[in-house]
C-alpha positions as a Markdown table, in Angstrom:
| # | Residue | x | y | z |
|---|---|---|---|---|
| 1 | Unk | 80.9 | 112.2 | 112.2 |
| 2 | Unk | 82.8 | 111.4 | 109.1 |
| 3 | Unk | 85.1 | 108.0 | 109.3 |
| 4 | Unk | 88.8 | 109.1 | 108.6 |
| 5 | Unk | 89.7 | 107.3 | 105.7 |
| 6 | Unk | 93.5 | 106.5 | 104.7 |
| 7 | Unk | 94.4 | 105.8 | 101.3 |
| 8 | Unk | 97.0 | 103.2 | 99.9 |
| 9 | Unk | 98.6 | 102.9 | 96.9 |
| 10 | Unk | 101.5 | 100.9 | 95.2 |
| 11 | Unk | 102.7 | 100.1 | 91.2 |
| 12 | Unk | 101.3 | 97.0 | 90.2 |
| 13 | Unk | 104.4 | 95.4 | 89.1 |
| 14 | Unk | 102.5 | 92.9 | 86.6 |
| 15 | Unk | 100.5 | 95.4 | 84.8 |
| 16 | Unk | 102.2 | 98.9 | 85.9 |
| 17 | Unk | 99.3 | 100.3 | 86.1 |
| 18 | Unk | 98.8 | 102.6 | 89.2 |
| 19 | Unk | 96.4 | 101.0 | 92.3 |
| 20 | Unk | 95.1 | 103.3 | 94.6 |
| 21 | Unk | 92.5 | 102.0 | 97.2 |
| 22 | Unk | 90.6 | 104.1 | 100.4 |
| 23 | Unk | 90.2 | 102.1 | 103.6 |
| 24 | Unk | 88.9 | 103.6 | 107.3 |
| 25 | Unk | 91.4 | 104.0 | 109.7 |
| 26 | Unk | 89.2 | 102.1 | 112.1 |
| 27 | Unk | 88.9 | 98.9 | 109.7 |
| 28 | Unk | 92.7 | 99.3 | 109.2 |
| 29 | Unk | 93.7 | 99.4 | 113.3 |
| 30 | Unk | 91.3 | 96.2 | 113.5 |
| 31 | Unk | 92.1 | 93.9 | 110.8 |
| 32 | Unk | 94.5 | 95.6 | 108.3 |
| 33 | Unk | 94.0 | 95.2 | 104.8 |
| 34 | Unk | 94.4 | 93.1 | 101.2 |
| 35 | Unk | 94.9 | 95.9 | 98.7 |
| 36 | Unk | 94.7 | 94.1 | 95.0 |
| 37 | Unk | 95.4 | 95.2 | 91.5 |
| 38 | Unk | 92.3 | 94.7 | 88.9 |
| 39 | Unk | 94.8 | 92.5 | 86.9 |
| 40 | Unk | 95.0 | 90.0 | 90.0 |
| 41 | Unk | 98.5 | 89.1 | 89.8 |
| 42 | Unk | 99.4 | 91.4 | 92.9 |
| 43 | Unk | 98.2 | 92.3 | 96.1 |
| 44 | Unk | 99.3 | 94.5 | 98.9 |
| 45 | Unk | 98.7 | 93.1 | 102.7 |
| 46 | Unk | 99.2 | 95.1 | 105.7 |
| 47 | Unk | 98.4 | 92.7 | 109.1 |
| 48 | Unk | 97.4 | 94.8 | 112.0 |
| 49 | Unk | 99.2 | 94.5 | 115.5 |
| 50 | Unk | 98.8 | 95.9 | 118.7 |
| 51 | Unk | 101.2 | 99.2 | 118.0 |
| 52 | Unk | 102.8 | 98.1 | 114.6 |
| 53 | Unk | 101.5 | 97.0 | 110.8 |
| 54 | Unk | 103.3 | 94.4 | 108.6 |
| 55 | Unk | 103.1 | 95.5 | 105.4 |
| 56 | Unk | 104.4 | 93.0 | 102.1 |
| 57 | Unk | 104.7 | 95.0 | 99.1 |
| 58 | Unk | 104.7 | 94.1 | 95.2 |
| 59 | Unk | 107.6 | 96.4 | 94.1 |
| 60 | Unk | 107.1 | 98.1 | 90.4 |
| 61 | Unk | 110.1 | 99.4 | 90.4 |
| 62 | Unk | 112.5 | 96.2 | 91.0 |
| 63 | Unk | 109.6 | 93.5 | 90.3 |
| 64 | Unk | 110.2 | 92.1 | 93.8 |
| 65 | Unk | 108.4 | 91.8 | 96.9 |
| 66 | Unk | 109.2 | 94.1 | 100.1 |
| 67 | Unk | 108.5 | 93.9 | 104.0 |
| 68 | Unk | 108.6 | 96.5 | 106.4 |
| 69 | Unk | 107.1 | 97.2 | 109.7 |
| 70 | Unk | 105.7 | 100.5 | 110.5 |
| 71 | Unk | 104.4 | 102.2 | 113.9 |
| 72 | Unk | 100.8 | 102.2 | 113.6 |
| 73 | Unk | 100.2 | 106.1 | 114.3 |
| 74 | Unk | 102.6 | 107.0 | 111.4 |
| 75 | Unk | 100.3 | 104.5 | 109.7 |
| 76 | Unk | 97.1 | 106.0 | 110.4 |
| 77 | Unk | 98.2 | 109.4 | 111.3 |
| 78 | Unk | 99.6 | 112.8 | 109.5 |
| 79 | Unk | 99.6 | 112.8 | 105.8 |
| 80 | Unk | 101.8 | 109.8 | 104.7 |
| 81 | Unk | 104.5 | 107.5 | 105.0 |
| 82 | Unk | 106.2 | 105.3 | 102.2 |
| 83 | Unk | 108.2 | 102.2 | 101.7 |
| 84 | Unk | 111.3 | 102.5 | 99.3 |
| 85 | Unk | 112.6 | 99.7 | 97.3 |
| 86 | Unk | 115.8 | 99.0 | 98.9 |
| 87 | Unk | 117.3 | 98.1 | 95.5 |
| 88 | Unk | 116.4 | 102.2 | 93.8 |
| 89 | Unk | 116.0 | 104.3 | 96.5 |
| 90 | Unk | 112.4 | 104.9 | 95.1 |
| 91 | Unk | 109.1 | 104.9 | 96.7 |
| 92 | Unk | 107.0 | 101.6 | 96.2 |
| 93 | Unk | 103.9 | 102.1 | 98.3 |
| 94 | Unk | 102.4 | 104.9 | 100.1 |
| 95 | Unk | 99.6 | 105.5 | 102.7 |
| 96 | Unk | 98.1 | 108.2 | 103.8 |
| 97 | Unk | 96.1 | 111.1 | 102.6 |
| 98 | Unk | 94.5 | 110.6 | 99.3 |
| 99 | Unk | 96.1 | 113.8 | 97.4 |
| 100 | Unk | 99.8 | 112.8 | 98.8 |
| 101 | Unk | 99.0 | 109.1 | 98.0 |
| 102 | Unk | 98.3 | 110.0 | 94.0 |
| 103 | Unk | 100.9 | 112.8 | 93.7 |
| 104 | Unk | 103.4 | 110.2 | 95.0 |
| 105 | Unk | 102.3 | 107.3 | 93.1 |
| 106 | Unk | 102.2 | 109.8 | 89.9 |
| 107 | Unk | 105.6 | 110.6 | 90.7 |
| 108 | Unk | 106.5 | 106.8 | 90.7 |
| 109 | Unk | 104.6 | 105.9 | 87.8 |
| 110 | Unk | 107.0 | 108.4 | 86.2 |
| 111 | Unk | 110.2 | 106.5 | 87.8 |
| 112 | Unk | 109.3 | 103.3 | 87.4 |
| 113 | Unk | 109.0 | 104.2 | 83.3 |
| 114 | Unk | 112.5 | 105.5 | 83.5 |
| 115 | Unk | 113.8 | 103.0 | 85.3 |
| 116 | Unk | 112.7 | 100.0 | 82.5 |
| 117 | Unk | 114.1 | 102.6 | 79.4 |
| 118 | Unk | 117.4 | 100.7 | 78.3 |
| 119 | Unk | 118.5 | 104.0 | 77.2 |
| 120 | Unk | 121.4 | 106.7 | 78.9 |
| 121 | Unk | 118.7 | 108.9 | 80.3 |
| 122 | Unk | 119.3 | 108.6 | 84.0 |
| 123 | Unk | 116.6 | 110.8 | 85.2 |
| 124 | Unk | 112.5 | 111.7 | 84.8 |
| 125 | Unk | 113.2 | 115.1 | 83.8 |
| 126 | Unk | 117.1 | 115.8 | 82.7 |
| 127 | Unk | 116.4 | 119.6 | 82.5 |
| 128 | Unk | 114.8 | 120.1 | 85.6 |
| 129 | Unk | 117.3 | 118.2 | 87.1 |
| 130 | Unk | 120.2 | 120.2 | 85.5 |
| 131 | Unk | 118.5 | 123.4 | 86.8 |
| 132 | Unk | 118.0 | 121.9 | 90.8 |
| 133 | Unk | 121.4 | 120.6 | 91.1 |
| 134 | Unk | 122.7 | 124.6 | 89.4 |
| 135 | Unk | 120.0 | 126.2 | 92.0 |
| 136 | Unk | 121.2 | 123.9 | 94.5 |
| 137 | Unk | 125.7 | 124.6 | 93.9 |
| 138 | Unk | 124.1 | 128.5 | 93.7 |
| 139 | Unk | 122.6 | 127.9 | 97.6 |
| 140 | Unk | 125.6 | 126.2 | 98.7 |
| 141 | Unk | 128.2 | 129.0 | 97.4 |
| 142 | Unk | 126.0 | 131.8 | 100.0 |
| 143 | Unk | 127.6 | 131.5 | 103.3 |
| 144 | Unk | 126.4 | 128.8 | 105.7 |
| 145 | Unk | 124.2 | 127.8 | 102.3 |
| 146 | Unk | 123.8 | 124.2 | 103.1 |
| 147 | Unk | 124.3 | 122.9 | 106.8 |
| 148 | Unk | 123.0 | 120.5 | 109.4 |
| 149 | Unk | 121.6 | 121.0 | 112.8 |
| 150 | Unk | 124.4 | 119.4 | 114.1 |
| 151 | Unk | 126.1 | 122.4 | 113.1 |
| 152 | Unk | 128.0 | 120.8 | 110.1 |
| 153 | Unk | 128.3 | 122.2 | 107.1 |
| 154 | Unk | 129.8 | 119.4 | 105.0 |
| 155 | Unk | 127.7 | 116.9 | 103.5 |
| 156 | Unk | 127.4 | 114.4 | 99.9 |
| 157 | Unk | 125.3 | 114.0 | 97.7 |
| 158 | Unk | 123.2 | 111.1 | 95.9 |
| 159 | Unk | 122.0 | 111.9 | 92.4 |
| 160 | Unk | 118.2 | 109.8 | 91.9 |
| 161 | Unk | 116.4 | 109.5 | 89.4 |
| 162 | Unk | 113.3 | 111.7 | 90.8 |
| 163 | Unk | 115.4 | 113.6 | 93.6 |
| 164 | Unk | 118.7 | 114.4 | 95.5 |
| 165 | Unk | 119.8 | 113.6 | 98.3 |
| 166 | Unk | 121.5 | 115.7 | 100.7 |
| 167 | Unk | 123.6 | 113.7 | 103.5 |
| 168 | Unk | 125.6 | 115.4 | 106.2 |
| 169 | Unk | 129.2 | 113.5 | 106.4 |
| 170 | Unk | 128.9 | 114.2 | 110.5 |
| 171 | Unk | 125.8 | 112.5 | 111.6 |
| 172 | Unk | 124.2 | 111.1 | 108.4 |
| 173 | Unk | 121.4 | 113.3 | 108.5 |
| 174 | Unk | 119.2 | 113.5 | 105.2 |
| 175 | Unk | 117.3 | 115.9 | 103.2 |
| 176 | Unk | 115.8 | 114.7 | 99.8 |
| 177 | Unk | 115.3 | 117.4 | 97.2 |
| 178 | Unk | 112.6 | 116.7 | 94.8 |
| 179 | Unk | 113.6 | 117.0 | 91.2 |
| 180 | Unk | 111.0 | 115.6 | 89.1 |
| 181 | Unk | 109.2 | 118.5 | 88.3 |
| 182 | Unk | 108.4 | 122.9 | 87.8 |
| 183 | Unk | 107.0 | 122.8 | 91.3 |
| 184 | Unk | 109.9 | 121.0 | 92.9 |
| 185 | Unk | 111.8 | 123.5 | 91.0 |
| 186 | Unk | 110.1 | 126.4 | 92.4 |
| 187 | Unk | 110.2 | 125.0 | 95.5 |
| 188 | Unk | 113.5 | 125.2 | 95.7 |
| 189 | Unk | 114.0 | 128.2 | 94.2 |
| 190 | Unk | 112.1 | 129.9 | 97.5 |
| 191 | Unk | 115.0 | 128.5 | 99.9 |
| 192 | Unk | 117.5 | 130.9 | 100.3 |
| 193 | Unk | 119.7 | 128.5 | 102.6 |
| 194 | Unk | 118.9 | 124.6 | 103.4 |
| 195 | Unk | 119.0 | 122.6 | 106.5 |
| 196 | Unk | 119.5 | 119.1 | 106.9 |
| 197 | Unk | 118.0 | 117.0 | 109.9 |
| 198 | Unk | 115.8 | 119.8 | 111.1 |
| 199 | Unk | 112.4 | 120.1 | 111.8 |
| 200 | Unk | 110.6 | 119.9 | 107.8 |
């Protein structure tokens, strides 16, 4: 039987340059793992407890370094969880399946560029954000366009550089609209109402 493999990946904050490594799920629940960039001046850790990883994360984003501790099935299950930089808002590791683990990192490769530009261009893709946050004011004029599953319908809304952020004013549910690219456009384009806090 084929080992289940679970792939990691963070922005080398040194270099900037994308690492993407593939480790078992098996060697992972025994001894974690030491994820480093070729340019050695970063490395990823993630110790292995009983039910919960540590993970210590060079940040590309912010240049820092971030903790977090993570249940160890949303670690090695499903298709991926990621640490945000608590400075940005912006994803600056992810693990999990090797397709979600590139499309995410390719997203924050994109981000983190943005984000060192000293110019007034606030986001990865200006136009594709001008036409989600028109697609999203069109959803929220239909009736019961954007609600929660509390049953609220008011909400705010945080402007990123790669996404929005729906956040009900009730129970400070979230749903993050990506805004990056055509397919997050289209994406959104197939929703004919929005729900926050439910299930997907």
């Amino acid at each position: 039987m084929q080992e289940k493999m679970r792939t990691i990946g963070y922005l080398c904050p040194s270099c900037r340059k994308k690492v993407i490594r593939d480790r078992s799920a098996f060697a992972l629940a025994a001894s974690g793992a030491v994820v480093s960039c070729a340019c050695e001046q970063s490395s990823l850790t993630i110790d292995a407890g009983e039910q919960r990883f540590r993970l210590s994360v060079p940040c590309g984003v912010c240049g820092g370094e971030h903790s977090a501790e993570i249940d160890a099935t949303q670690l090695l299950e499903g298709k991926g969880i990621g640490l945000a930089c608590p400075q940005t808002g912006l994803l600056c590791c992810f693990i999990g399946e090797a397709y979600e683990v590139e499309r995410e990192l390719d997203r924050l490769s994109l981000a983190a560029e943005k984000e060192q530009e000293t110019d007034s261009e606030l986001f990865v893709d200006s136009v594709i954000m001008h036409e989600v946050l028109s697609e999203l004011h069109e959803i929220a004029s239909r009736p019961h366009g954007i609600s929660c599953a509390c049953g609220s319908e008011k909400y705010s809304m945080k402007v990123r550089p790669t996404c929005v952020d729906l956040i009900c004013s009730d129970c400070g549910a979230r749903l993050r609209i990506d805004a990056a690219t055509d397919e997050d456009l289209d994406r959104l384009c197939c929703h004919w109402t929005l729900k926050l806090g439910g299930a997907g």
